[in-house]
C-alpha positions as CSV (number, residue, x, y, z in Angstrom):
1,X,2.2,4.5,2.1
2,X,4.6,4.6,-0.4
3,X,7.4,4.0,1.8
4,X,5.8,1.2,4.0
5,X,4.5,-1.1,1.4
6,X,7.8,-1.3,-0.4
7,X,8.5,-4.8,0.5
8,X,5.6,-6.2,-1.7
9,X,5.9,-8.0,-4.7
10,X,4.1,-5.6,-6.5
11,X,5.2,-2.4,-5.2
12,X,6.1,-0.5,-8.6
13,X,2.3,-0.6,-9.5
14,X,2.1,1.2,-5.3
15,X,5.2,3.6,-6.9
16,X,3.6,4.4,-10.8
17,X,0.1,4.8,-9.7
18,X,1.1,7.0,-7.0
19,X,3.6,9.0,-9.2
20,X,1.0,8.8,-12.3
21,X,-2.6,9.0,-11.2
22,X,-4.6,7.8,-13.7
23,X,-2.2,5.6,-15.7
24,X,-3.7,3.2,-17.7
25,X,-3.0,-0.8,-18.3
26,X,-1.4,-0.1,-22.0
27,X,0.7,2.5,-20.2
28,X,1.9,0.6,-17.4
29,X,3.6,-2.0,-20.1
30,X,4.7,0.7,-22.5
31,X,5.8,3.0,-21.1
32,X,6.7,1.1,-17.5
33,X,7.9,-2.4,-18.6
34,X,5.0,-4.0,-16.5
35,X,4.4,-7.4,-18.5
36,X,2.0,-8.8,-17.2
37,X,-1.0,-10.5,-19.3
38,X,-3.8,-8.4,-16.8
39,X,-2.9,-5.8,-14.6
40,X,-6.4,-5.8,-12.8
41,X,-5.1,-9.1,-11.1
42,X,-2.6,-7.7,-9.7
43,X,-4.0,-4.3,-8.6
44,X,-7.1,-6.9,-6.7
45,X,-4.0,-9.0,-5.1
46,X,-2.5,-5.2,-3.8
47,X,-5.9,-4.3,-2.9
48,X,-5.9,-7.1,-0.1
49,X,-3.0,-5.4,1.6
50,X,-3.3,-1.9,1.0
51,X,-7.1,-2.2,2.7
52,X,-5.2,-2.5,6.3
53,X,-3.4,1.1,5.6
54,X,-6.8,2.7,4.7
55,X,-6.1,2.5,0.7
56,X,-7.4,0.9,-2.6
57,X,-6.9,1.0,-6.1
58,X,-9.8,2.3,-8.3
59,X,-10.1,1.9,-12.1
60,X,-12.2,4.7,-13.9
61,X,-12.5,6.0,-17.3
62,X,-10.2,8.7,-18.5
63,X,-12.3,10.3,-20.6
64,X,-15.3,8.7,-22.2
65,X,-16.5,5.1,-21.6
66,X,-15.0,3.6,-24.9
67,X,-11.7,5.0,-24.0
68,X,-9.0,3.6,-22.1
69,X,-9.8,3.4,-18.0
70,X,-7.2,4.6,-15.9
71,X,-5.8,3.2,-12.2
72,X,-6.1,5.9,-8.7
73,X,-4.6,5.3,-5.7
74,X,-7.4,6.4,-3.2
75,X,-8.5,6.5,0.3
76,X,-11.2,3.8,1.4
């Protein structure tokens, strides 16, 4: 998946998530260099074309609900 989808415009969020299951929005622009005012737009817009490859994103809390929610790369 990682391989086939490197032509989009977004691919490093395909690459980090895969690579760092779990990362979270704050981490993708510190630690990444991701600036982008929402991630979650992007990770919808990727959503579109992963769907066809059997894949999605999914954003779920790390630890507790008040805590920072994290980003999986998952089957559909």
């Amino acid at each position: 998946l990682v391989d086939v989808m490197n032509w989009h415009e977004h691919y490093a969020y395909i690459l980090i998530v895969a690579t760092d299951q779990g990362v979270t929005g704050r981490e993708l622009t510190e630690i990444y260099g991701l600036n982008y005012a929402n991630h979650r737009v992007n990770f919808q817009r990727l959503n579109v074309d992963l769907a066809q490859f059997g894949w999605h994103f999914v954003s779920e809390p790390r630890t507790t609900q008040n805590k920072p929610w994290g980003w999986w790369l998952v089957p559909i």
